[in-house]
NUVO-826876 format. One record per residue (C-alpha): residue number from 1; y, x, z. Coordinates in steps of 0.2 Angstrom, whole numbers. Last residue first. Layout:
! residues N
NUM|Y|X|Z
...
This chain:
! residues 423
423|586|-389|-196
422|586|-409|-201
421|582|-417|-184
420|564|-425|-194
419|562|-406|-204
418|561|-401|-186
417|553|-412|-178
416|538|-409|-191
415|539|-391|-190
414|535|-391|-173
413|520|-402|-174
412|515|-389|-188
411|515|-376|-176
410|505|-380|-162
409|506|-387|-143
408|510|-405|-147
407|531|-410|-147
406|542|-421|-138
405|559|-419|-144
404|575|-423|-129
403|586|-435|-129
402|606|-433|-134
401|614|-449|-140
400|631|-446|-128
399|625|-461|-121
398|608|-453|-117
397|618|-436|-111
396|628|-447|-98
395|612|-458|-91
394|606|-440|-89
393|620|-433|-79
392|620|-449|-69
391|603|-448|-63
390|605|-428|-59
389|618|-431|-45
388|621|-416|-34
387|613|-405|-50
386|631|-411|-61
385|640|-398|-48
384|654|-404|-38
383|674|-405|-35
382|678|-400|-55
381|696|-395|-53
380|708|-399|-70
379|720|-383|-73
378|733|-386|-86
377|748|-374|-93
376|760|-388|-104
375|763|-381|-118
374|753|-397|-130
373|763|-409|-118
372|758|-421|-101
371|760|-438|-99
370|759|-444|-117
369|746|-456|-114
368|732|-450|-123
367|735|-433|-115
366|735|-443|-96
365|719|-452|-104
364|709|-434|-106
363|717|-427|-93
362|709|-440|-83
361|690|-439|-90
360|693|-420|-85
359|698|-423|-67
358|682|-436|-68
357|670|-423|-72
356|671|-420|-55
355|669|-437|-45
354|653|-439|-60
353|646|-423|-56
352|648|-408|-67
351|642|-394|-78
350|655|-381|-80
349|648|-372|-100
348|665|-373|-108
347|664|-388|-121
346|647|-393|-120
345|646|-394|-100
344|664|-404|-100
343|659|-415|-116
342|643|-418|-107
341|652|-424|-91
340|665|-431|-98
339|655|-444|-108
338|649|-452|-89
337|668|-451|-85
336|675|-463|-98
335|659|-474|-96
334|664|-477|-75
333|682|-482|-81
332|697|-470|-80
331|713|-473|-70
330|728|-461|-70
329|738|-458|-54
328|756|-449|-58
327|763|-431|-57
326|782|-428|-53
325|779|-417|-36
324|783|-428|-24
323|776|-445|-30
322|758|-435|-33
321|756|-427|-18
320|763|-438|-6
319|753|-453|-12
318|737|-443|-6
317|747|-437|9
316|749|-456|15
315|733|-460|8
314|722|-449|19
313|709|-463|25
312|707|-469|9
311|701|-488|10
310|690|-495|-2
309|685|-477|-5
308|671|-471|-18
307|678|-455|-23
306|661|-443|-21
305|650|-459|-26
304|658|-456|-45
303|647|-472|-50
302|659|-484|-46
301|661|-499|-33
300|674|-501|-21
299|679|-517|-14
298|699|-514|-9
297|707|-510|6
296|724|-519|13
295|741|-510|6
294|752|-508|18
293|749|-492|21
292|756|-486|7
291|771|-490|12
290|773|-474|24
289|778|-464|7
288|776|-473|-10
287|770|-492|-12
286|777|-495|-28
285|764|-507|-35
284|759|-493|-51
283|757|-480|-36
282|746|-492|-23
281|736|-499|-37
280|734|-480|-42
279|729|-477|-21
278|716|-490|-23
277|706|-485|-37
276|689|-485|-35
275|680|-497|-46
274|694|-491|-59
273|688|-470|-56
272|703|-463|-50
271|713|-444|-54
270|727|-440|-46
269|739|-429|-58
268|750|-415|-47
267|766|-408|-56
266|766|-390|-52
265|780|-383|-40
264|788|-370|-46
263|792|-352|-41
262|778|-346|-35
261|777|-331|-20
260|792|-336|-11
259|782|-341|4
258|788|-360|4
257|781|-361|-12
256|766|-354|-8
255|764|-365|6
254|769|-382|-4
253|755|-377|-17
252|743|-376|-4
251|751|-391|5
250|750|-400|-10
249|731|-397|-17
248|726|-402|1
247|733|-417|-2
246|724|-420|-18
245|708|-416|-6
244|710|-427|6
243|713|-443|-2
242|699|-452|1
241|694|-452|-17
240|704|-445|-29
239|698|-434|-44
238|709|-418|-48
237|722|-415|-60
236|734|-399|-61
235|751|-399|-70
234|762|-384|-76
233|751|-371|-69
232|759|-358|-55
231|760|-340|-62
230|755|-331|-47
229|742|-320|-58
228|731|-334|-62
227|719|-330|-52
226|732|-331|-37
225|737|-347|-42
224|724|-356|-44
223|715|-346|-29
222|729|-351|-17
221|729|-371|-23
220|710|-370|-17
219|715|-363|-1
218|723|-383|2
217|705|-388|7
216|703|-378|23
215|721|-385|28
214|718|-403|22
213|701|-402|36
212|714|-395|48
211|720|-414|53
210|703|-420|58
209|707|-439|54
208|711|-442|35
207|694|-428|32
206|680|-433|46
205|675|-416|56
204|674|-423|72
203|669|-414|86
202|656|-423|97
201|662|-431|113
200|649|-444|114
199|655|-461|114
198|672|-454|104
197|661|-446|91
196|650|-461|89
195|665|-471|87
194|674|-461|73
193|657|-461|63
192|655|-478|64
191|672|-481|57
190|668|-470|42
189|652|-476|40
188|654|-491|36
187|672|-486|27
186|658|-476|16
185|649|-492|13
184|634|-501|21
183|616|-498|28
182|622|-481|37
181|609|-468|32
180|612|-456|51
179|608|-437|47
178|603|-427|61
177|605|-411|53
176|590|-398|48
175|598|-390|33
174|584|-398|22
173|586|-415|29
172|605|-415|23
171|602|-405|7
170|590|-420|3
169|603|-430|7
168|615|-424|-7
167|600|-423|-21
166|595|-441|-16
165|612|-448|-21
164|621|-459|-9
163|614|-477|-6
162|610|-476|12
161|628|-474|17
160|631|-455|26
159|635|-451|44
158|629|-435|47
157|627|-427|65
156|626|-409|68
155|619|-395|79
154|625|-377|75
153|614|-363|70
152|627|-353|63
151|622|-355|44
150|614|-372|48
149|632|-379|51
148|637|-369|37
147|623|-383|26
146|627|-397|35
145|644|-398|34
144|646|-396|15
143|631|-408|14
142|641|-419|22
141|658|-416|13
140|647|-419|-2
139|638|-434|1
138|648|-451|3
137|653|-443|20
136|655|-448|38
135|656|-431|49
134|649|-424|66
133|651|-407|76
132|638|-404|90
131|639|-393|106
130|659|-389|106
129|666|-375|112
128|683|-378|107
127|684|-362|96
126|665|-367|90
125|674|-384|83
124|687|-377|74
123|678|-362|63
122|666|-376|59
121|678|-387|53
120|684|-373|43
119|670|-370|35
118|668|-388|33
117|686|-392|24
116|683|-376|9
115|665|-382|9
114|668|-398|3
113|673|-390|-14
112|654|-395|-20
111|639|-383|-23
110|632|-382|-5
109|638|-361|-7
108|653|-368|-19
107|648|-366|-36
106|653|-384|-40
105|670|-377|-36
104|674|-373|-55
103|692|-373|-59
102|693|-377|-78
101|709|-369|-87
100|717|-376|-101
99|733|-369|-113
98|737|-371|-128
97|733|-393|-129
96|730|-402|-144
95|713|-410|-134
94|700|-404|-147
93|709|-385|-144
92|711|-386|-124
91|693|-391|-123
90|689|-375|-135
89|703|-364|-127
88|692|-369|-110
87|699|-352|-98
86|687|-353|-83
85|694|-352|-65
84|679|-346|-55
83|675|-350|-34
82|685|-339|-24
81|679|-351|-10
80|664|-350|1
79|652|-338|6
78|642|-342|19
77|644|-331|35
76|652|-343|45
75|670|-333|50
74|672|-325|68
73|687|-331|77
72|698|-316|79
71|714|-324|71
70|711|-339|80
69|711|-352|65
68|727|-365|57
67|724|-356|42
66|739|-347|31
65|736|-331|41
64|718|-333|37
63|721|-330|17
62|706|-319|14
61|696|-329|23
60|694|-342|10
59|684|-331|0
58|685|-314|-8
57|685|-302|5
56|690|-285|-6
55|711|-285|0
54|721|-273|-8
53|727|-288|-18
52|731|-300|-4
51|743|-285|6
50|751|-286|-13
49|753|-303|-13
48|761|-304|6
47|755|-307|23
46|763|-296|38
45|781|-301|39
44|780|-315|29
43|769|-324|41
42|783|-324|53
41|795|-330|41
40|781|-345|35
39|781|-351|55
38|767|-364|47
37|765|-383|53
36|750|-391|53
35|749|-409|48
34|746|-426|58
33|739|-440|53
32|741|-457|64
31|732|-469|55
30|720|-468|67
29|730|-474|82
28|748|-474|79
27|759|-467|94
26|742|-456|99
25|745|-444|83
24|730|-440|76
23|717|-426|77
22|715|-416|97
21|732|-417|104
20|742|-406|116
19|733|-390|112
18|740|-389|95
17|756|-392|101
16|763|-409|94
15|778|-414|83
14|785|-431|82
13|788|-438|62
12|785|-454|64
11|772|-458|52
10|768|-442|45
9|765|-435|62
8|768|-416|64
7|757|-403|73
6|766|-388|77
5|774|-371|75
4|755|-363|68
3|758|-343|64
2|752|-338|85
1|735|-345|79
């Protein structure tokens, strides 16, 4: 880990040994979030695109200089990442765009991009020895967790609130965690989460806290640009929740820039649904840099479960991400997402979850408002596949007026429906 300079605090900027603190920054308590800092020079020396190309690990690991990991520590064995950047030309087309690309990380190993933070969590947590690792999660980062953690036989703890999706905790219970329904929020969980792991020692894996979870998460941004043959996109959009992940987007894109290897930084669209959308409230108030944390929590209510935050824990980098590179916070209603998902499925075959067809449902207003142009090169990241949340996807295809034929087992019955649909 000889590549890593420090641990910086985003509040007051002192700089930490990795080994001197285990997540936040003791000056601030919680909010104190701390992000790895890279000796790029050194990394330069040895890591390079072609060094990349001759590489055949196609997964996260293939970028471990840019991870904050021993560079002998052994890697889960579940494949994660490398996940497929589809060309849309038919989305681009009904959109007036020339140029749309869809990053599919529903077809993660547990199906949503929590994997990219989990494996490394994992990674972290056996370095320090620990006996059980433990996260609060809406779903996905849970089951992200859950799922490696089974891989390597480690014991886990799950915080999730009772109302998440019965698809995301049935991965918990069939990966064998100790999974805790929390009778509230995610916040609810969140903070109970932090206090179970202080009463017991567990490693803590909770994303706006753990300060390698936006490093695990930022790999995406290497794929984008590395499948597209490190030709950075004009603008990316991906859905908001906790903030974590549009962070994650940054650094990666900030790593590569500091590398040489792109030559632009791409303007970054956070995406919130408007029952969740505390860090655009923030945005349109002004409250850029350390002022967004001034900002109390929100209720949250939307049917996106994966960026349901009243309070997102990594704001500070959330509101980085977006003010820094150009980009802006869009806001769609719960009905603009449910009709992205079957415009999303129909249009390049990437079937979502709400929290991902969201990205869409945002470059779908951001076009409507002008914020981005018909040359513009666009990726939009689907987080999670539609089969984490099945009841959504079928209330989307009923207000899209799609329903299925019921038919009897001959012929004629057939013939019936069809002359009825008109084919």
């Amino acid at each position: 880990m000889n590549h890593i300079t420090s641990l910086k605090c985003l509040i007051c900027g002192k700089e930490y040994q990795p080994d001197e603190v285990e997540y936040v920054c003791p000056d601030h308590g919680y909010e104190g979030i701390l992000d790895v800092q890279y000796d790029y020079g050194l990394i330069s020396l040895s890591f390079s695109p072609a060094t990349l190309a001759a590489n055949p690990d196609y997964s996260i690991w293939r970028y471990r200089p840019l991870l904050p990991i021993e560079p002998d520590s052994p890697a889960p064995p579940l494949a994660v990442g490398w996940t497929p950047l589809y060309e849309a030309p038919r989305l681009a087309g009904q959109l007036g765009l020339k140029h749309l690309w869809i990053k599919d990380d529903g077809r993660q190993a547990t199906a949503s991009f929590k994997d990219r933070a989990s494996a490394i969590a994992v990674v972290k947590a056996q370095e320090k020895g620990a006996a059980v690792i433990t996260t609060a999660s809406t779903g996905n980062a849970a089951a992200a967790l859950s799922g490696i953690c089974a891989s390597v036989e480690q014991p886990n703890v799950i915080f999730v609130p009772e109302s998440a999706p019965p698809a995301k905790i049935a991965q918990l219970l069939t990966f064998g965690s100790t999974v805790m329904l929390v009778h509230g929020t995610y916040d609810d969980a969140f903070d109970l989460c932090l206090q179970a792991a202080e009463t017991y020692g567990w490693y803590n894996r909770n994303t706006g806290f753990n300060p390698y979870m936006s490093e695990g998460k930022k790999t995406v941004s290497f794929e984008i640009c590395e499948q597209l043959a490190w030709q950075a996109p004009d603008a990316i959009f991906v859905s908001v929740g906790d903030g974590c992940i549009i962070g994650g987007v940054h650094k990666g894109l900030k790593d590569l820039l500091a590398l040489g290897w792109i030559d632009k930084m791409p303007r970054i669209y956070g995406v919130q649904a408007a029952g969740s959308n505390f860090m655009a409230e923030a945005w349109q108030a002004g409250l850029h840099g350390l002022d967004v944390l001034k900002k109390a929590p929100i209720d949250s209510h939307t049917v996106a479960d994966s960026i349901s935050a009243g309070l997102p824990r990594d704001r500070i980098k959330a509101m980085a991400a977006v003010v820094d590179t150009g980009g802006a916070y869009v806001v769609v209603s719960d009905d603009e997402i449910l009709a992205a998902i079957p415009v999303l499925a129909r249009g390049c075959g990437v079937f979502a979850e709400p929290a991902g067809a969201a990205g869409y449902a945002g470059l779908v207003k951001a076009v409507g408002q002008g914020l981005v142009s018909p040359d513009d090169r666009i990726v939009v990241i689907n987080t999670g596949s539609g089969l984490k949340d099945v009841k959504s996807a079928m209330t989307a295809v009923e207000q899209a007026g799609t329903q299925p034929y019921r038919v009897e087992p001959d012929l004629a019955d057939l013939q019936r429906v069809m002359a009825e649909i008109g084919r």
